[in-house]
C-alpha positions, 0 to 999 in steps of 0.5 A, a space after each residue: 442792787 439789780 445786778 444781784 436781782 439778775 444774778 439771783 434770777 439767772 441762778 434761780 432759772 439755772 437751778 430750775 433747769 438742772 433740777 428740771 433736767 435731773 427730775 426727767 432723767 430719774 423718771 426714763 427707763 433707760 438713760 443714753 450718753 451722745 458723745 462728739 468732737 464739736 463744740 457746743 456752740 457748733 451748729 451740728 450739735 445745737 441744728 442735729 444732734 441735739 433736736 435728733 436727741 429731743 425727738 427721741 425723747 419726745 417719741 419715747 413719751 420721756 421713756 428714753 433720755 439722751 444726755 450729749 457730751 460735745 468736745 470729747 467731755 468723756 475723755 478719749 480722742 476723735 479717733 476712738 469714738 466709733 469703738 466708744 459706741 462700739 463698746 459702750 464707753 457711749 451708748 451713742 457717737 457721732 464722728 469723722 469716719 476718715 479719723 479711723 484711715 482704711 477702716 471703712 474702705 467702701 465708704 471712701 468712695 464718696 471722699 475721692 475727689 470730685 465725688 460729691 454733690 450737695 449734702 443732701 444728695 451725698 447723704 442718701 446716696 451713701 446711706 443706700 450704698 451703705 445699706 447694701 454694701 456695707 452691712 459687715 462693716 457695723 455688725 458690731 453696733 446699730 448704724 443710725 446713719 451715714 452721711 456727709 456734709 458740704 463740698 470742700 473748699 480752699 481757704 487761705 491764709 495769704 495766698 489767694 487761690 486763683 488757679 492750682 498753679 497757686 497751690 504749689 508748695 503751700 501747706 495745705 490741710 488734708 482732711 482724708 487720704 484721698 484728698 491728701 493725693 489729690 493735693 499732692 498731685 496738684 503740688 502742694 504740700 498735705 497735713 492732716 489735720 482733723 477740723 478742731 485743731 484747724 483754728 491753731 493751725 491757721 493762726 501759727 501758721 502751720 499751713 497755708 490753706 485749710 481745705 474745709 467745708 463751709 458748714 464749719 467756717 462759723 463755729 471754727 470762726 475761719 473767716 477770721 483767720 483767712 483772706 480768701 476762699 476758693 471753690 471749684 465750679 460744677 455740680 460737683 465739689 472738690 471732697 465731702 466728709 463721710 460721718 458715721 451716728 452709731 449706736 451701741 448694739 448692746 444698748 439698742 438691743 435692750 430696748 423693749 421693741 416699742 422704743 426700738 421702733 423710736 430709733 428705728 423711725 429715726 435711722 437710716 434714709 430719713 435721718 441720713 437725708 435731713 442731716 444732709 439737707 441741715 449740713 446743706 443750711 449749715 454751708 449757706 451759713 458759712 457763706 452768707 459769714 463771708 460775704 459780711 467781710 472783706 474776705 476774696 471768694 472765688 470760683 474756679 472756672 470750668 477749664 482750671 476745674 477739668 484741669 483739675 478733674 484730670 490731674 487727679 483721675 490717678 486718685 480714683 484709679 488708685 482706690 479701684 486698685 485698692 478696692 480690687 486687691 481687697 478682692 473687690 470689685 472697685 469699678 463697680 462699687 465706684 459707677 453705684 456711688 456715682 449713679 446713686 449720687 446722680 439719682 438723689 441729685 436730679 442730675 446725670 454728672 459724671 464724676 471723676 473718670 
């Protein structure tokens, strides 16, 4: 009998909450859908996406209501949200600006190896560059924000990760281009992979090691799946993830200028700036996660990182080239993401000569 009464209680707070839910969309004027790759669970929609989309509609006094649809609930592949934003499959998205390769080529500067510092920094630094350098790249939507997450690390299935020696021949998941020459030159064997799928792939072992920032290791639930982690030392990490929160022009442009001055209060360096410090939480997370199991964590020390550091200097080289064929200047873009990097950090790093 007081099961029921918990079923009839729990049915009646679900309905209210549904009906709670409908009765604040049917008073907006404008109804938005935020679509994304992650869980529901994952702490990017639960910490981010969902406060961003509760703040907007606070600011907007109920005018604008912003419905999220996580793990591609309205169809279509991680790859395709930029151009649902785009186009206006979703008036909003959130994704991976590597799933979409040479598509944003200035923005890859920030995911070559030994580029990135904490989130917090990364993400300012990339939203100023962006700001500056990349203006033709979103004529076509309203950018929110770019940023990126956490450094990268090395997690493991097997093989404890103690020197690069260790990676040779392992199957290793690359998580863009560059990191995937890095890998190569380090001898091992890169797979891209995109971060959802990671779990499947660890478990069949179809690769050995998952390079993977730890604000996922949660949500993904990695920690259960691998026996060590390994990250380099320095200010500096292996990779960061460069993520793209557009909005479709159309839809922004619809807006009476009030509410487009919500958006705007919540865009650019200031959003850019929390997501990074919230990404930042996120690793500390992934961390603290770890240290509750019997999992090995290691740190790489200083002389097996500078081994590293120039065993993958060609990867820099290579993208100025690219940059340079492209009819841009690749040095200069690479000396502005680093000393803007250098600028938010507090620090005088030197990345990757």
């Amino acid at each position: 009998m007081k099961n029921n009464r918990t079923l009839r209680t729990l049915g009646i707070s679900l309905v209210t909450l549904l009906a709670s839910q409908f009765s604040q969309a049917a008073d907006a004027e404008f109804n938005l859908k935020l679509h994304h790759l992650l869980p529901p669970m994952s702490e990017v929609h639960t910490d981010i996406l969902q406060p961003w989309a509760d703040n907007i509609m606070k600011e907007s006094g109920g005018r604008i209501h912003i419905d999220l649809y996580p793990a591609m609930q309205l169809g279509g592949k991680p790859a395709q949200l930029f151009d649902q934003a785009r186009t206006g499959v979703a008036d909003i998205t959130w994704t991976v600006a590597g799933y979409t390769p040479g598509r944003f080529p200035k923005a890859d500067v920030f995911e070559l190896p030994f580029m990135a510092a904490s989130a917090e920094a990364t993400s300012q630094a990339i939203q100023t560059y962006a700001d500056k350098e990349m203006k033709g790249d979103f004529d076509e939507v309203k950018l929110l924000a770019i940023h990126t997450n956490g450094t990268g690390v090395f997690h493991s299935r097997d093989h404890a990760i103690r020197s690069l020696d260790d990676l040779k021949g392992l199957k290793v998941r690359a998580p863009n281009k560059s990191i995937a020459e890095a890998l190569d030159l380090m001898g091992a064997s890169p797979t891209f992979i995109p971060a959802p799928q990671l779990p499947s792939a660890l478990s069949k072992g179809v690769i050995d090691v998952a390079a993977l920032s730890y604000d996922v290791v949660k949500p993904l639930k990695v920690h259960e799946l691998v026996k060590s982690h390994t990250r380099f030392g320095g200010d500096r990490g292996l990779y960061a993830q460069v993520f793209l929160f557009t909005m479709n022009k159309q839809t922004y442009e619809k807006l009476p200028d009030d509410l487009k001055a919500v958006i705007d209060r919540n865009s650019g360096l200031p959003l850019a700036a929390w997501m990074g410090r919230e990404l930042d939480k996120m690793e500390q997370t992934g961390m603290d996660i770890v240290k509750t199991t019997s999992n090995e964590t290691i740190v790489l020390g200083n002389d097996e990182t500078q081994r590293c550091q120039e065993l993958v200097k060609p990867v820099v080289a290579n993208w100025i080239s690219d940059m340079n064929a492209q009819n841009l200047d690749g040095q200069h873009l690479y000396q502005e993401a680093n000393e803007l990097i250098n600028q938010f950090s507090g620090s005088k790093t030197a990345a990757v000569e």
